[in-house]
N, C-alpha and C positions, 0 to 999 in steps of 0.2 A: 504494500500500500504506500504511494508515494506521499510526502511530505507536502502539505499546505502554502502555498507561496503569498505570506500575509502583505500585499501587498494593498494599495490603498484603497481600488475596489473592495477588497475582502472586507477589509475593516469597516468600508462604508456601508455594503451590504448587512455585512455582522450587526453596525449598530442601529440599522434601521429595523431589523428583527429583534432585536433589545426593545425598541421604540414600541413597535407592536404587540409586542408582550407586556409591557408598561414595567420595563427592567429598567429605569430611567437613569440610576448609577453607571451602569452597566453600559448603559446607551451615552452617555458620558464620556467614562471612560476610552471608548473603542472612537466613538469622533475624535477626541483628541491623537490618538494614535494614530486614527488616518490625517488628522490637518500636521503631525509631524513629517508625513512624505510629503503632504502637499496643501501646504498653508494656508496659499491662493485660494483655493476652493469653496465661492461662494455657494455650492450646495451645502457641502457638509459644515458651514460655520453657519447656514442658515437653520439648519436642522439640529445643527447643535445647540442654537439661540432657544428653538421652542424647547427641546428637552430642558434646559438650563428656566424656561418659563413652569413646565412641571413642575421643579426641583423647588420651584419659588426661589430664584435666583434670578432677579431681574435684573442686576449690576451686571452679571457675568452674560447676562441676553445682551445687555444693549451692546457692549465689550462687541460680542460677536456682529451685531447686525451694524452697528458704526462702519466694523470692517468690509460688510457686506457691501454695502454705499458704496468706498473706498473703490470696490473693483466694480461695482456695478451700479454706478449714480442714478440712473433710473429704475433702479429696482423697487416697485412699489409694493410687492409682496413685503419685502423686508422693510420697507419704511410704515406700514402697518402695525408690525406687529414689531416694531420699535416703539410704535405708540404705544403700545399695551404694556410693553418695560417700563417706559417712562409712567404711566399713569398708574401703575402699580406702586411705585416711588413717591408718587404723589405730585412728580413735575409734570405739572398739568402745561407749562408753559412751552416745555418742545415736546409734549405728546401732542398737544391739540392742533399744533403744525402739522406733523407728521400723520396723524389721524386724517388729515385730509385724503389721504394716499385712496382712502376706502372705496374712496368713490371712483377708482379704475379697476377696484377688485372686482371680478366677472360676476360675484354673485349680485352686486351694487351695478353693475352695468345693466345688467338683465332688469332687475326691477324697476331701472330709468326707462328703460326702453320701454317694457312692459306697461307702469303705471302712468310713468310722464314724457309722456314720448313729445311732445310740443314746449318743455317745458324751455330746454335749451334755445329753441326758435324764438321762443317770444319776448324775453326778460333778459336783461343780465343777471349774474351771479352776483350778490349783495355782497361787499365786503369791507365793510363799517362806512362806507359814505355818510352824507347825510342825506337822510331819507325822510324828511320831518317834514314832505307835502307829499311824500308819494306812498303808494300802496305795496305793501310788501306780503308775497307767497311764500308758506312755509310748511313742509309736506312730510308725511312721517316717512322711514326708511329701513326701518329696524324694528324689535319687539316691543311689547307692552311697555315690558317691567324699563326698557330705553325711554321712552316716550313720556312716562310718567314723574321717571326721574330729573329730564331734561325741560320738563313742565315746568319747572322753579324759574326758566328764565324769559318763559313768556310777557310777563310782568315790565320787566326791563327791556325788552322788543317793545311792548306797545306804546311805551314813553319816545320811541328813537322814529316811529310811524305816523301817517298818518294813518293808515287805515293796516289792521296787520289779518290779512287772509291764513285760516290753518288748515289742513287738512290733515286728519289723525288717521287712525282707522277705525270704521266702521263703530267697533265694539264700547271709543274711547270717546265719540263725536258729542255722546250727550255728557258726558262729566265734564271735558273741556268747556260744551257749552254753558254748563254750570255755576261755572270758577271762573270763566274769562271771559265776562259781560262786553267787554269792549271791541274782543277781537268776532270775527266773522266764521264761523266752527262748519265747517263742511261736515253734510250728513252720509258722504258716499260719494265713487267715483260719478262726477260727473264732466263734461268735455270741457277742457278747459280755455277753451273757446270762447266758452259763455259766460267769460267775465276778466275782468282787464287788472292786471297788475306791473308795474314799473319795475319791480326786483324779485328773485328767489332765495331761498337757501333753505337746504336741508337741513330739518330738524338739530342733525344730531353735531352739526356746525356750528353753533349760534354761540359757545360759548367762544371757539377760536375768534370768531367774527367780533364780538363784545370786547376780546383785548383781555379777559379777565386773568388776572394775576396772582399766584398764590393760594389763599385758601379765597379766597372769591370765588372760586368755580363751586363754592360749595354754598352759594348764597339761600338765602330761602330755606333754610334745612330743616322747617320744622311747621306743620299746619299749612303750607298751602293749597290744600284740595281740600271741598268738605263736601261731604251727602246733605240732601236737599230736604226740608225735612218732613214730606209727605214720605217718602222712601225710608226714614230713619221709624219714624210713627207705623210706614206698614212692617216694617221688620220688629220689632219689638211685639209690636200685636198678635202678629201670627206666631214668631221664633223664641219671644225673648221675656218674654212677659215671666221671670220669675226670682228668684233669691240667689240663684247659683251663680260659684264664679266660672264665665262662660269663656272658651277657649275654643276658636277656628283654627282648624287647620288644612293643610294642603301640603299635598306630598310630592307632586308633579308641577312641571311647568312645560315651554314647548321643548320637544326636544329633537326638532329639527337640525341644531348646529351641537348639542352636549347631550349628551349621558345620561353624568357622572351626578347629577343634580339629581334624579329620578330616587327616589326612599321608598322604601319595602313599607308599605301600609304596616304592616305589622309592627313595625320599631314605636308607631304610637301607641302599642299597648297600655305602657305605662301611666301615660295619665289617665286611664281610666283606672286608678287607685287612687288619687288625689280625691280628699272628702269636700264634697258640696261643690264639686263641681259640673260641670256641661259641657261635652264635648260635641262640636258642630265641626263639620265637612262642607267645607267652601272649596271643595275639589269640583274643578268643570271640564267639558270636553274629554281631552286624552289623561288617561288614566281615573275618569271617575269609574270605570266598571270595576275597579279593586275596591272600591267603597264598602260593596259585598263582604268581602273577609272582615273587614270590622263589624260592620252589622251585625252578622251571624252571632257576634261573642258579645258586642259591647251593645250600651246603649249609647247613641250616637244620631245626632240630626242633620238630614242631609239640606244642605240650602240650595243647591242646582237649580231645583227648578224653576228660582225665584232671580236666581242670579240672570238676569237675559243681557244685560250689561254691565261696563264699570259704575257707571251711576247707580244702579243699582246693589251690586257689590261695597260701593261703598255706604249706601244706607243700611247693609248686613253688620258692614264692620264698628259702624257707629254705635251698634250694641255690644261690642263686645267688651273685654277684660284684655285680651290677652290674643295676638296671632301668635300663631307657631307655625313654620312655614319653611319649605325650602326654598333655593334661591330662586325666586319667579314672580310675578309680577303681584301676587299678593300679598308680599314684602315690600315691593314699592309702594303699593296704595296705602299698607299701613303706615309705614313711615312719611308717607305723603301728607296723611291727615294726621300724624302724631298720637296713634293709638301705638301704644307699645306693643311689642315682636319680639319674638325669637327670631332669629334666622339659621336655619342649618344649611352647613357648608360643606363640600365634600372636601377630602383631602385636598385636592387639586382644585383649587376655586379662582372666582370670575379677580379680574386686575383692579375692577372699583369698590372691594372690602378694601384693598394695600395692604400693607407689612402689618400692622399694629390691629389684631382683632380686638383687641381690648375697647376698641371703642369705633362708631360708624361714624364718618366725615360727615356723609351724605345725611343724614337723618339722624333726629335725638332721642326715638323714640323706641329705636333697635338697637340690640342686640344680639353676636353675631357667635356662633358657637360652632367652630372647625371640627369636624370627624378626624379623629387619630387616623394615623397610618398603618394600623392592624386594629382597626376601633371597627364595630358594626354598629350599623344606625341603631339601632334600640341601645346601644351601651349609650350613644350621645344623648337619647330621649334621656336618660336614665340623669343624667349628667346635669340636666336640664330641669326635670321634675326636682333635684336637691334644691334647685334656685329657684323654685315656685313653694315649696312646702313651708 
């Protein structure tokens, strides 16, 4: 049997099978091995960046992806998810540069073509001018739990407009219209043809656009969304009308781009030992047919079928005590209205917690509780119910 010739392929291939097996040390190690034949190699220092993002080693990503630029300046993959090292870090001031990259990433290309295919023809691209006689468009791009978060800076757009057009999506069109009296809250695709605006920009832009500095990207952190309170009155009525301290949760969110976020219904066993309490399921869409495994054992209220929006949703949460949530957009809306949250995090979590779980930037209202690295979801409930009792 002859002898393995480790040359720089070998090792690249090696640590991409690392990668895939989530052997992330290991996938580490064997990049480095391969950038010793061959240093140059903006693949493997780019794949090396993401494992070093696993690892929550965002110093040692950016390290890699600077170098990546270096031999390949227009590489916008990497200038991507450069942003995501820096915003991890908390330098929100050359992530939010960089973050612009998103918008040549093919999944962001498809969705302009798709959603706003006129969009480019008709406007310019808003980039802090003054805008203080003209109408400015600004269209969602991204998920919920993005959208809601990036809600805070609506506020400060509508002061810099005269007139600020939004379109959300569909699910978000009546809470925005709710909160943002001033702005013009689109109910759904319609051609956008049929109404006239002097500038764009994508939602998830606004803060690079604003100039904001430091912890200013984290303005508004607390109570800017509220439920309405015909919605707050029929949730109590029907759900809420009693003594207990009442706890929604939600164990899913989309998991079109991640995982690692999705929790074994089962790990919320535990709080169904906590006395005088109410557990409610604010689980919608994908993954409420797990709802079933807790029913069967627990007593437990399902709110689905009342949830038909975020407005709605959020006159559920106005009754509650307490969200416990993974990471997903029922985590935003509560820290959005400053009902306090748990948040369960997987081992490998999103780059807007940062380094410091001890405490959330974003909202006052959460907090943020990391799954160990050989922890199972119910050892963290568990973890979680010591700090409720």
């Amino acid at each position: 049997m002859g002898s393995i010739d480790y040359n720089f392929e070998t090792y690249f291939n090696l640590a991409l099978e690392y990668k895939n097996t989530a052997e992330y040390e290991k996938a580490e190690r064997t990049y480095l091995k391969a950038l010793e034949l061959e240093p140059k190699s903006s693949e493997a220092l780019y794949n090396l960046s993401n494992i070093y993002l696993l690892l929550n080693k965002p110093y040692e990503a950016i390290k890699c992806l600077q170098k990546c630029l270096q031999i390949n300046p227009s590489d916008y993959e990497a200038e991507y998810f450069l942003s995501l090292a820096y915003y991890r870090v908390k330098d929100y001031e050359m992530g939010e540069k960089f973050f612009e990259a998103r918008l040549c990433r093919e999944t962001a290309v498809r969705t302009q073509q798709k959603t706003y295919p006129n969009i480019m023809q008709r406007a310019k691209l808003w980039q802090g001018q003054d805008i203080s006689d003209k109408t400015l468009y600004t269209y969602y791009e991204a998920g919920f739990g993005d959208m809601i978060m990036f809600a805070r800076y609506i506020p400060e757009i509508e002061k810099r407009c005269k007139k600020l057009v939004i379109k959300p999506q569909i699910e978000l069109s009546q809470l925005f219209r709710d909160n943002f009296l001033k702005s013009d809250v689109m109910n759904y695709f319609y051609d956008e043809k049929s109404f006239d605006f002097d500038y764009h920009v994508p939602f998830l832009s606004i803060p690079y656009v604003l100039n904001l500095k430091g912890d200013e990207v984290f303005i508004h952190h607390d109570k800017y969304l509220n439920a309405t309170k015909d919605k707050i009155d029929f949730f109590k009525e029907k759900y809420f009308n009693n003594d207990k301290f009442k706890i929604a949760i939600k164990w899913q969110g989309n998991t079109y781009y991640e995982t690692d976020r999705v929790i074994d219904v089962d790990a919320f066993s535990p709080l169904f030992e906590l006395a005088d309490t109410k557990i409610y399921s604010a689980q919608t869409f994908e993954g409420a047919e797990n709802l079933k495994k807790l029913s069967e054992k627990f007593d437990i209220t399902d709110l689905s079928p009342d949830l038909k929006d975020f407005s709605y949703t959020a006159g559920a949460l106005a009754n509650v005590d307490l969200v416990i949530s993974s990471d997903s957009s029922l985590a935003h809306l509560a820290g959005a209205m400053g009902i306090p949250c748990i948040v369960l995090l997987p081992y490998n979590y999103n780059w807007r917690w940062h380094m410091d779980l001890s405490k959330c930037d974003w909202y006052d209202s959460l907090k943020l509780f990391r799954l160990g690295e050989k922890e199972s979801w119910k050892g963290l409930v568990k973890r979680v119910v010591k700090t409720i009792l």
